[in-house]
C-alpha positions in Angstrom: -14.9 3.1 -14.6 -11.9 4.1 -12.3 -11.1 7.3 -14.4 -8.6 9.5 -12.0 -6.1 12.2 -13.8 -3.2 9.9 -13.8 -5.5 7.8 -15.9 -3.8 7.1 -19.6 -1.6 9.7 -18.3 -1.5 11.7 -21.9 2.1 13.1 -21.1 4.7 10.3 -19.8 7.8 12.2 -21.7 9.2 12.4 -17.5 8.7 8.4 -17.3 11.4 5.8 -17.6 11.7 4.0 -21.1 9.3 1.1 -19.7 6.6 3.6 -19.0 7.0 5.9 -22.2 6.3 2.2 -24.4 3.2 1.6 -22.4 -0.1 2.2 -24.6 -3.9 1.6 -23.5 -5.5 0.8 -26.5 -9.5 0.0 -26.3 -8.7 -3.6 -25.6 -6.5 -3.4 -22.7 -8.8 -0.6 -21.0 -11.7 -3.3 -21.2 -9.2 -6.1 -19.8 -7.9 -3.7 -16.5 -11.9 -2.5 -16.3 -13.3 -6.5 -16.3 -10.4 -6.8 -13.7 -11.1 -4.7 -11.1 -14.6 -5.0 -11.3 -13.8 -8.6 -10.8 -11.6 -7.7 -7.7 -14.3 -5.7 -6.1 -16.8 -8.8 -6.7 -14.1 -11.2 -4.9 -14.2 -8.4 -2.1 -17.8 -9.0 -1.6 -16.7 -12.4 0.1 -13.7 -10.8 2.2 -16.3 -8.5 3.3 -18.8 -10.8 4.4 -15.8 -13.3 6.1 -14.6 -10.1 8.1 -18.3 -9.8 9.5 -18.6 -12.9 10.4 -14.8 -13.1 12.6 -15.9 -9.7 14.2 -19.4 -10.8 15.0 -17.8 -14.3 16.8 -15.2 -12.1 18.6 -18.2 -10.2 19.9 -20.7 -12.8 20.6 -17.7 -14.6 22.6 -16.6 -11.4 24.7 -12.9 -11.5 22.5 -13.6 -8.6 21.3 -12.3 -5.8 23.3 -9.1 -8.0 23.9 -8.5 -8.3 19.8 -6.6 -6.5 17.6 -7.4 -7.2 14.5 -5.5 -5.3 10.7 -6.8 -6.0 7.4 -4.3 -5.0 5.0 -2.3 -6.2 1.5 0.4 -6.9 -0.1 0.7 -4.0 -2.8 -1.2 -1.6 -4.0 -3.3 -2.2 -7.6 -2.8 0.3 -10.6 -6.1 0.4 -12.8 -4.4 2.3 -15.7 -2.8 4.9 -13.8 0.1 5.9 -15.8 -0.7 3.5 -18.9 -0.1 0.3 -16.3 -2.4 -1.8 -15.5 -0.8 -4.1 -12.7 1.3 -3.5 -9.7 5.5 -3.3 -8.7 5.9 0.0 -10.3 6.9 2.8 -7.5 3.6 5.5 -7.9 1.7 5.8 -5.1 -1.5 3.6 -6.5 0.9 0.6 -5.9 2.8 1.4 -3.2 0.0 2.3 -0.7 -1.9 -0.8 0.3 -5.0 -0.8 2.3 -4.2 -0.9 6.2 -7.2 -0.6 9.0 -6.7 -1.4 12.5 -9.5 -2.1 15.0 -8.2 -2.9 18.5 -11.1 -1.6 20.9 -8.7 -1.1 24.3 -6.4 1.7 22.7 -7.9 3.1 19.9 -10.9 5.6 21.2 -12.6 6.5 17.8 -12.1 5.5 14.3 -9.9 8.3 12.4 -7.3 8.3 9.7 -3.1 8.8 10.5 -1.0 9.9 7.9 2.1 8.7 9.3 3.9 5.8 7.4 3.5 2.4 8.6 4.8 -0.2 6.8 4.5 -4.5 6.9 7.9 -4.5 8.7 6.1 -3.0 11.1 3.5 -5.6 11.8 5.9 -8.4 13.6 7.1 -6.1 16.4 3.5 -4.2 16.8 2.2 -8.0 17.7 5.0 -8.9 19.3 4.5 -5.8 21.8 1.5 -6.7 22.4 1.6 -10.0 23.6 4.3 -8.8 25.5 6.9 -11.5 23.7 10.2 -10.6 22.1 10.7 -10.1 18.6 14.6 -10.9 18.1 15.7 -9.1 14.9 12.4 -8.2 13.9 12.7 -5.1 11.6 10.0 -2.4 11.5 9.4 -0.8 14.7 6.4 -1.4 16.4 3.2 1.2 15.8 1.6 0.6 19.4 2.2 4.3 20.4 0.5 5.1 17.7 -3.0 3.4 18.4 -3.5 6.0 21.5 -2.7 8.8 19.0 0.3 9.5 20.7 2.8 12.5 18.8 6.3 11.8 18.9 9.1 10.3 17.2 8.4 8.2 14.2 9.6 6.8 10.7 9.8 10.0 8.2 10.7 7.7 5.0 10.7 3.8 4.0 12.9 2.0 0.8 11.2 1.1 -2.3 12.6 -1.5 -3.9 12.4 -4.2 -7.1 14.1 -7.0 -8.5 13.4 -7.7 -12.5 11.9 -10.8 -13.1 13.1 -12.2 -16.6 13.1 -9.8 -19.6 11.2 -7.0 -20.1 8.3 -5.3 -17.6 9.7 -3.0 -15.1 13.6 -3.0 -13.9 15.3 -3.3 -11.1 14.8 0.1 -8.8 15.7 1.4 -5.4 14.3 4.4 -3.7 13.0 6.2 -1.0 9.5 7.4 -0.1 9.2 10.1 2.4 6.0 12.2 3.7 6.1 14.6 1.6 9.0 13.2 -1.9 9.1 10.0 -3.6 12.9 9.3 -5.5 13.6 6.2 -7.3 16.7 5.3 -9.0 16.2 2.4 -11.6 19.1 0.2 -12.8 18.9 1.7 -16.0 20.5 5.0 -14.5 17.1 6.6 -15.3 15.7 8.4 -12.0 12.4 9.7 -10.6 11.5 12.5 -8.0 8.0 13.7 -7.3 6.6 16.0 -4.5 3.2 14.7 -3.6 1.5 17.7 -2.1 2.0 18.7 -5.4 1.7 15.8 -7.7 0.4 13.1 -6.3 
């Protein structure tokens, strides 16, 4: 069981009205366990698919001359908070998985903390194949496959549209490297450091 302190958070009286009505009752603990466990199982075959496009990009000599990103669409909230799906602003949903293997500019595998987001993607390939991007947003993260310092994005917007009644409302926000603020359309309002509280 994914069991980490934001779990069931026991306190949400600093949550939005959608987040204080959330309860995780036996049954719907069970549902969000069967659920992830079926996610890793389906990850099994991604996996096993990756392998297989890597060991062909070898076995051909592509290799070297491929970049290749495996990354998603959102993040996934196991209970975190009382929720148990994704489009609410915390940082289990809003940080997606996002690994880049491109074998002529990255020397060794390592982890970067700066903020790269899917906008991003578009003018990164487009760089790269050395083709324009006309109003592409995101900036391209090239520079920062050599581990280059320098300038780059300090924040990105968080933002939501409510689907039909109930479930979470509309927001806007900002995430920075070091404080999340969102503003939902209710008037209610979030900040969080995350050195802090993550």
């Amino acid at each position: 069981p994914w069991r980490p302190p934001s779990y069931d958070e026991a306190d949400v009286s600093d949550k939005p009205a959608y987040m204080r009505s959330q309860l995780l009752d036996a049954g719907r603990r069970a549902e969000i366990d069967a659920f992830r466990r079926r996610q890793y199982g389906s990850l099994l075959a991604v996996d096993r698919a990756v392998g297989e496009i890597v060991q062909a990009l070898d076995e051909s000599g592509r290799l070297a001359n491929t970049m290749i990103v495996f990354t998603s669409d959102n993040g996934m909230v196991w209970g975190e908070h009382r929720w148990g799906t994704k489009l609410v602003p915390y940082e289990e949903s809003i940080h997606v998985p996002f690994v880049v293997r491109y074998d002529s500019a990255i020397r060794s595998a390592r982890t970067d903390e700066r903020l790269v987001v899917n906008i991003d993607l578009a003018p990164t390939f487009a760089e790269l194949a050395n083709v324009p991007a006309p109003s592409a947003e995101g900036a391209s993260f090239a520079p920062l496959l050599g581990e280059e310092d320098g300038p780059w994005r300090e924040d990105f917007l968080l933002e939501h549209m409510q689907k039909g009644a109930g479930g979470v409302p509309t927001y806007c926000g900002v995430h920075a490297e070091r404080y999340m603020y969102v503003r939902y359309r209710t008037g209610e309002e979030e900040l969080y450091d995350l050195r802090r509280d993550p």
